[in-house]
N, C-alpha and C positions, 0 to 999 in steps of 0.2 A: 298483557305483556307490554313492557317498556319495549320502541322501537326509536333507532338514531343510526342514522346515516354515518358512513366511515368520510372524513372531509375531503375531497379530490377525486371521491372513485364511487363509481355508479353502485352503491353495496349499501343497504340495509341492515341493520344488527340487531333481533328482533330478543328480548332477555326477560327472563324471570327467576327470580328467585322462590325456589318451592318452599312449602313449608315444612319441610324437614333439614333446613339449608341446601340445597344441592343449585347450584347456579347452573341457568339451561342456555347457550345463545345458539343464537340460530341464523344463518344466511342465506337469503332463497336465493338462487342463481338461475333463471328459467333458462338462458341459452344454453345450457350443459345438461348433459342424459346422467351423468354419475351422482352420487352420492356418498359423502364420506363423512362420519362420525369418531371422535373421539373422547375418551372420558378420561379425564387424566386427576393424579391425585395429588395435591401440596408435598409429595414425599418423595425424596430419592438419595442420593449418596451422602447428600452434604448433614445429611439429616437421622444419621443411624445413633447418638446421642440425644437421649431424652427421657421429661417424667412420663411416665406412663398413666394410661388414663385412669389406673386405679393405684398410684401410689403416688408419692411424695418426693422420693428422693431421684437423681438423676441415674440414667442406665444407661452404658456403652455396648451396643449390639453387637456382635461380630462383622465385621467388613463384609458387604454382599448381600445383606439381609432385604437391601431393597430390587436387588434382580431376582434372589430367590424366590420373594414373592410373587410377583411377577407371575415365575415357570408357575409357580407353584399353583395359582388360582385357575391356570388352564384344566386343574387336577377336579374330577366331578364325581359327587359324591355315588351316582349313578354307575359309573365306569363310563359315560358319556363322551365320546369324544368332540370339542369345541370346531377346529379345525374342519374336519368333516362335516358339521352343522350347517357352517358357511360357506363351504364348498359345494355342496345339495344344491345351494339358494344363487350359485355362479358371483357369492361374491371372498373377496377375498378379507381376512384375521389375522390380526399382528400387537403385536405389544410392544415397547420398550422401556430400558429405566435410566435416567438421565440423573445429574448430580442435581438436580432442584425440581422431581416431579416424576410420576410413572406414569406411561399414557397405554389405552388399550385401545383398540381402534377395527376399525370396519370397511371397506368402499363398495359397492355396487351399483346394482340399476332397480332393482325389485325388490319387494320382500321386505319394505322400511318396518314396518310393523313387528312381525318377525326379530329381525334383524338389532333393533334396537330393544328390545325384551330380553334377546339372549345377551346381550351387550352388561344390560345392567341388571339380570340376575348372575350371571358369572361372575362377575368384580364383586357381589354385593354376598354372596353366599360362599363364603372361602370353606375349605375340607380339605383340612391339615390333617396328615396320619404319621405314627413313626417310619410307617413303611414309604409310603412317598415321600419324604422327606432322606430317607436313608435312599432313596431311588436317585432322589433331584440331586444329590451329593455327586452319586457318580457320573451324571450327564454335566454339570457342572464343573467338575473336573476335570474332563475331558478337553471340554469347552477352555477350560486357561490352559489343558496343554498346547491345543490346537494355535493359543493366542503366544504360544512362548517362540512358535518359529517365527513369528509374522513379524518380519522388520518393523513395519506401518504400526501394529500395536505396540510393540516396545519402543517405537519412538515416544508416541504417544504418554505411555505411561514411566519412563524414564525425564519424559522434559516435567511432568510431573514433579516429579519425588525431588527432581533437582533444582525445581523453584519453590515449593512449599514444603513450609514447617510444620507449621499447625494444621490446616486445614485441610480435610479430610478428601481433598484432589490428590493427597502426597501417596495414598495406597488407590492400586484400580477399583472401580466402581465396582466388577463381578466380582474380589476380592481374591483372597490366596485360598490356597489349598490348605493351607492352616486353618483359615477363620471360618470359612465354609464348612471345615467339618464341626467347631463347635456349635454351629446351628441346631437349634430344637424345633420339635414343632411349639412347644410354650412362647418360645421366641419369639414366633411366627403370629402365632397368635397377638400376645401382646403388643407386639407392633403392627400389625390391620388394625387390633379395637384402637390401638389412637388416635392414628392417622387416615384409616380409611371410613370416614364417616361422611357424610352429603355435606356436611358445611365448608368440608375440606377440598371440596372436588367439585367439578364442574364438566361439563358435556357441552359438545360443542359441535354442531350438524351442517353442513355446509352442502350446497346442490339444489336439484331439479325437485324442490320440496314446497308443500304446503304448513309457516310454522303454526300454527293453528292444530293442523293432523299432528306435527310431531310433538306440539307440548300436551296435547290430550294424551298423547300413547304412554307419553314420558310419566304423567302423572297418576296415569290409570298403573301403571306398572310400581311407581312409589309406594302407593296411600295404602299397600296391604303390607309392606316391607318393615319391618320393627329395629328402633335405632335406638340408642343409647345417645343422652340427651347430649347437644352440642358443648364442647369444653375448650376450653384454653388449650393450644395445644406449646409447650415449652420445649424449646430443642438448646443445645448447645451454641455457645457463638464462641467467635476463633479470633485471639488476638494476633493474627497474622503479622508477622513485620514483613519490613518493603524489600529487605537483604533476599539473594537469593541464595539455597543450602549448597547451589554445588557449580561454579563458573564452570567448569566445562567437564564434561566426561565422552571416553570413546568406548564404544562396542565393537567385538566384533562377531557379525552373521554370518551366515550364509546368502550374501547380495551380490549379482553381477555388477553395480556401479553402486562405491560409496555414498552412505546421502547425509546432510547434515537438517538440523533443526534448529533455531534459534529464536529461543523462547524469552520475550519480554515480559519484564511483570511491572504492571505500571500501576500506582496509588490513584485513584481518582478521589479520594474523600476530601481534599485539600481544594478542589473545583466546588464553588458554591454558586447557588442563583441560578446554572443553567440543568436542564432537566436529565438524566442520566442517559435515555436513549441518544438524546441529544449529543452527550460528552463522547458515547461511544460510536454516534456518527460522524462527528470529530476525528476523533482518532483512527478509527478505518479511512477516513479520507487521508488521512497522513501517509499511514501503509500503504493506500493502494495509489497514489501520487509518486509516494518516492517508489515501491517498487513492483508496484502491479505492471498486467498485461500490456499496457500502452505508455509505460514509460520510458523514459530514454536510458534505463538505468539497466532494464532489463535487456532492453536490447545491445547494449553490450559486453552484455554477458555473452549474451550469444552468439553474437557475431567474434568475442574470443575465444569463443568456446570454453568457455567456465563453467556452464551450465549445461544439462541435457535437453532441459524442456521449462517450460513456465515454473516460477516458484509455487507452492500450495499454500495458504496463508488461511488460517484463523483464528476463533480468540473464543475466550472462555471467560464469565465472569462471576467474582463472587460479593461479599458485601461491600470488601473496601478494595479491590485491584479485577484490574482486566488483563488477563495473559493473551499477548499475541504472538502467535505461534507459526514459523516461515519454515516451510521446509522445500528441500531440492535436493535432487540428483548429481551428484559432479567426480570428478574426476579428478579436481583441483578444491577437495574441502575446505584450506587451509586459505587460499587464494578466493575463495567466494567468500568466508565469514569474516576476511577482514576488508573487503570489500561493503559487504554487506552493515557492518557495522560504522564506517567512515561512511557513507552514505547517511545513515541516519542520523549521525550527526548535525547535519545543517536540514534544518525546518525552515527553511524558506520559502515559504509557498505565496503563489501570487493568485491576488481578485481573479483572473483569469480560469487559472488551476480550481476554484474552490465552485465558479461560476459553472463548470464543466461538470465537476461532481454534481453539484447540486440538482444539472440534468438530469444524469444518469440514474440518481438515485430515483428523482421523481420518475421518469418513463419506468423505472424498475417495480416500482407500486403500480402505475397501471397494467404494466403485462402480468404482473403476479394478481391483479384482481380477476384475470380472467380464469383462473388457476382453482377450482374446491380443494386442490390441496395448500396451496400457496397460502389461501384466503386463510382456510382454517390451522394452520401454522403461524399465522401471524399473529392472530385472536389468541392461540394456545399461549406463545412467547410473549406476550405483552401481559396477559393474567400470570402465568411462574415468576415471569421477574419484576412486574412491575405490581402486580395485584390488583389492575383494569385494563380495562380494551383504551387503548390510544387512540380516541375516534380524531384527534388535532394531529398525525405524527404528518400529513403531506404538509399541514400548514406550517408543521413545525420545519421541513424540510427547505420550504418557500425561505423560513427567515434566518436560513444558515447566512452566517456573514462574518467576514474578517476580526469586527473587535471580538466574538466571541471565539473565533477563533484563536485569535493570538493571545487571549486570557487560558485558554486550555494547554497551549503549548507553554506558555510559561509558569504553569502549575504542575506540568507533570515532568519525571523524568525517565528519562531511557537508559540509565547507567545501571539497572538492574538485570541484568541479560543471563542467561545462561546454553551454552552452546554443546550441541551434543553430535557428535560423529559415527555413523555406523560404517565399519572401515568390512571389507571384504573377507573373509576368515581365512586364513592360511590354511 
C-alpha cells in the first residue's frame, strides 16, 4: 500500500489499487471508537446518457435510473433483508445518489469484517426482477409525491430547471413519475454492467482501524468475484450556455412565510492557471463576505426586518459553471432580492476580509480532521469531482492571495441570476 500524509492535518491516507481496478483508501484515526465506510460509484444524475458496455451507439436512460438503482440493489436475491443485517451488528446502512456519483455506506464500532463483506457483496451482486422493479415504481412515486408538497424541494428543483438548458440538473435527480415508470429491469441492468465495475469505484474506510486488516479483508472478499474486463466508459457532455432559462418565476405553496431563492450560475472555464477547488474557494469566499453569518450585510437585514433568520447558501457544480444558490425566509421578497442583488454588485473585498477567510477555512480542516465522517467526505469529494485525493488543498489554502483573487473576480460574472418566490397560497 502507497501511504501519504493529508498536508496540515495529523491524517495518513493509506491507497491501493486492486487488481480488478477498485481503488481502496483508507485512514486510521486511533482517537475515535467509530467506524465508517463508503463505496461510491463514478455514476449519478449527470450521467444517465451513454454507450453502453456492449454497444456502440449512445442511450438516453429515463430520468431516475441512477436513484433507482440504488433502492434497487438493497433488493437480495435470497429475500434477505440488508438493513436488518446491520442492525443485528449495532451498526447503521444508508445509500444515496447524487448528480456526479452513488455512495453506499456503513458506520459502527464492531463487526469490520462482517460489515465490509456485506458492503461489497451487495453493490457487487445486483437482482433485478420485473416484479421488484414494478414494486420500486410504486415506492418511488410515492417518494416525488411526498417531494411535490415540500416548499425546500421545489425550491430546489424549480431554481434548477430555471437556470439550465442542457444539462441534466434541469429535471430532478429521482425523476418524474413519467420516466420512472418507463424503467425496465433491462435498463437496469445495462446501466450497472457499465458503470458499476471496480475501476469505476472506489471504497473508502475511515476510523479506529488496522489498514493492513481492512485491505486483506477487502481483497480476500474481491479475488473470487468475476468482472467483465475494465472499459472506457463514454457519457454524454452538455453544451451548457451561461444565459439563464427563466429570470424569475413565483410559486405558490402552502408556506406560513414567503421564501425566495436566488440562484447564480457563474462560467468558471474563462479562469485559467488556478486550480478549480481553488477558483471555488474563491468564490464562496465572495458569498460568504458579502452575505454570510458575520456580515454587515446580513445584519441588516435583520435588524429591518427583511429577513426571518440567516440566509442558506450553497452551490453545485458541473463542468463548465458553479451555481450558487441563497435562499431565505421574508416577508418583504421583493425588498430582499433587490437588496440582495445591488449588494453583489460591488466585489470589493479587502487583504483584511480574505486574511479572515483564509483562517476560517484553515481551522475548518482541522476541526473536520477530527471527524470519520468529515474525513471520509472529503477524500469522497475530491475523487467525484476532481479524480484524486487533494493531499496540498491546506497548502493550497495557505496561498490564497489577492492577485488571485482579483483575476477570478474579473473573469467571472454575476449578471446570470435567476430569482424564484414561493408566495403563500391563497
Amino acid at each position: 500500500m502507497k501511504k501519504k500524509k493529508l498536508d496540515g492535518l495529523d491524517l495518513t491516507v493509506f491507497e491501493e489499487k486492486l487488481d480488478n481496478g477498485l481503488n481502496v483508501y483508507i485512514v486510521p484515526m486511533e482517537h475515535v471508537k467509530g467506524i465508517y465506510a463508503t463505496l461510491s460509484v463514478d455514476f449519478g444524475g449527470d450521467k444517465e446518457t451513454f454507450i453502453p458496455i456492449d454497444g456502440k451507439k449512445m442511450v438516453k436512460m429515463p430520468r431516475g435510473i441512477a436513484h433507482f438503482i440504488e433502492h434497487q440493489l438493497f433488493n437480495q436475491k435470497d429475500g434477505s433483508d440488508i438493513f436488518a443485517y446491520y442492525s443485528e451488528r449495532g451498526t447503521s446502512c444508508n445509500a444515496n445518489t447524487r448528480n456526479n456519483k452513488t455512495t453506499y455506506l456503513f458506520s459502527g464500532v464492531n463487526f469490520l469484517e462482517d460489515n465490509i463483506n456485506k458492503l461489497l457483496d451487495f453493490v457487487f451482486e445486483p437482482y433485478f426482477t420485473d416484479e421488484s422493479v414494478s414494486k420500486e415504481k410504486g415506492i418511488i412515486e410515492e417518494e416525488i409525491r411526498m417531494y411535490d408538497d415540500d416548499p425546500y424541494a421545489q425550491i430546489l428543483y424549480h431554481s434548477y430547471a430555471n437556470v439550465f438548458k442542457e444539462h441534466p440538473l434541469k429535471a430532478p435527480l429521482i425523476g418524474t413519475k413519467e420516466s420512472i415508470n418507463k424503467i425496465s429491469k433491462e435498463d437496469l441492468y445495462t446501466t450497472y454492467k457499465t458503470f458499476y465495475q471496480p475501476s469505476n469505484m472506489y471504497l473508502i474506510v475511515t476510523g479506529n482501524i488496522d489498514p493492513k486488516n481492512v485491505i486483506e479483508i477487502v481483497k480476500e472478499n474481491q479475488k473470487n468475484k468475476k468482472f467483465s474486463k475494465p472499459h472506457k466508459i463514454v457519457t454524454a457532455t452538455y453544451n451548457e450556455p451561461d444565459k439563464v432559462v427563466k429570470r424569475k418565476e413565483v410559486l405558490s405553496m402552502k408556506v406560513s412565510v414567503p421564501k425566495v431563492a436566488i440562484s447564480f450560475k457563474i462560467n468558471i472555464n474563462k479562469i485559467k492557471n488556478i486550480k478549480k477547488h481553488e477558483i471555488l474557494s474563491y468564490l464562496t469566499f465572495i458569498f460568504d463576505t458579502k452575505l454570510g453569518p458575520t456580515s454587515l450585510f446580513l445584519e441588516n437585514l435583520k435588524k429591518d426586518n427583511v429577513i426571518i433568520d440567516n440566509f442558506y447558501m450553497s452551490y453545485i457544480e458541473t463542468d463548465m459553471h458553479v451555481l450558487y444558490l441563497i435562499q431565505a425566509e421574508t416577508e418583504k421578497p421583493q425588498e430582499l432580492t433587490d437588496k440582495v442583488l445591488k449588494e453583489m454588485q460591488d466585489l470589493n473585498i479587502t487583504e483584511q476580509d480574505l486574511e479572515r477567510r483564509r483562517r476560517v477555512l484553515l481551522s475548518y480542516q482541522i476541526l473536520a480532521s477530527e471527524n470519520i465522517y468529515q474525513v471520509n467526505l472529503k477524500l469522497m469529494n475530491n475523487i467525484s469531482k476532481y479524480g484524486c485525493i487533494l493531499y496540498d488543498a491546506f497548502l493550497d489554502i495557505k496561498n490564497m492571495n489577492m492577485k488571485q483573487f482579483k483575476y477570478v473576480i474579473k473573469n467571472i460574472s454575476l449578471e446570470n441570476y435567476s430569482v424564484l418566490t414561493v408566495e403563500a397560497k391563497k
